[in-house]
N, C-alpha and C positions, 0 to 999 in steps of 0.2 A: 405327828405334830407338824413336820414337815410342809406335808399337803394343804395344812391350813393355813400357814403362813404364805403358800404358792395363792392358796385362795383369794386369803384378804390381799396378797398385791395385784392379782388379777382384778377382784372390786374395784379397787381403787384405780388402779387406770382406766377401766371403764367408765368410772365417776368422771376423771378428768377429763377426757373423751367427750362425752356428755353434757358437762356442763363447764368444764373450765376453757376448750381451746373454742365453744362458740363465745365465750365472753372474750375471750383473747383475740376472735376475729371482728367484735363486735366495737370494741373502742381499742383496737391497734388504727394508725394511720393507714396500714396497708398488711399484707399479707404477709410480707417479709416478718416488718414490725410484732405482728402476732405469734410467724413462728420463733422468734428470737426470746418472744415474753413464756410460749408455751416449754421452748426449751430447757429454760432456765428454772423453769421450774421443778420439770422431768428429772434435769440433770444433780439434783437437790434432793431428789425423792427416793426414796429406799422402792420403792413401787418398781419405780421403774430403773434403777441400778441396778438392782440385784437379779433383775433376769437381763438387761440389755448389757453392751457393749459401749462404751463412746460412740464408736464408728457407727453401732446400728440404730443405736439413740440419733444419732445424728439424720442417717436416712430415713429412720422413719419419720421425724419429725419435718422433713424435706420431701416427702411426700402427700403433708397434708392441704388438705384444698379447704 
């Protein structure tokens, strides 16, 4: 049961990925703006809490273009 729930959080960031952080580059004022709206979402999300870090949530999300 484990593996499935590693699964659906994998999905789901993928989805976010996909379709949330180009809308978040799409009507942010600038790129900053975007990752501070995609962060805030991330950091919200059981998707991406339960396998990231603050710290590496943070970098990853500082690495998006």
């Amino acid at each position: 049961m484990k593996f499935l729930f590693k699964y659906w959080r994998t999905l789901q960031r993928a989805t976010d990925m996909d379709t949330l952080w180009p809308a978040c580059k799409q009507h942010a004022e600038d790129l900053d703006h975007a990752k501070a709206a995609f962060y805030f979402h991330a950091s919200n999300d059981t998707a991406w809490t339960k396998d990231y870090t603050k710290e590496e949530l943070i970098n990853f999300v500082d690495q998006l273009r």
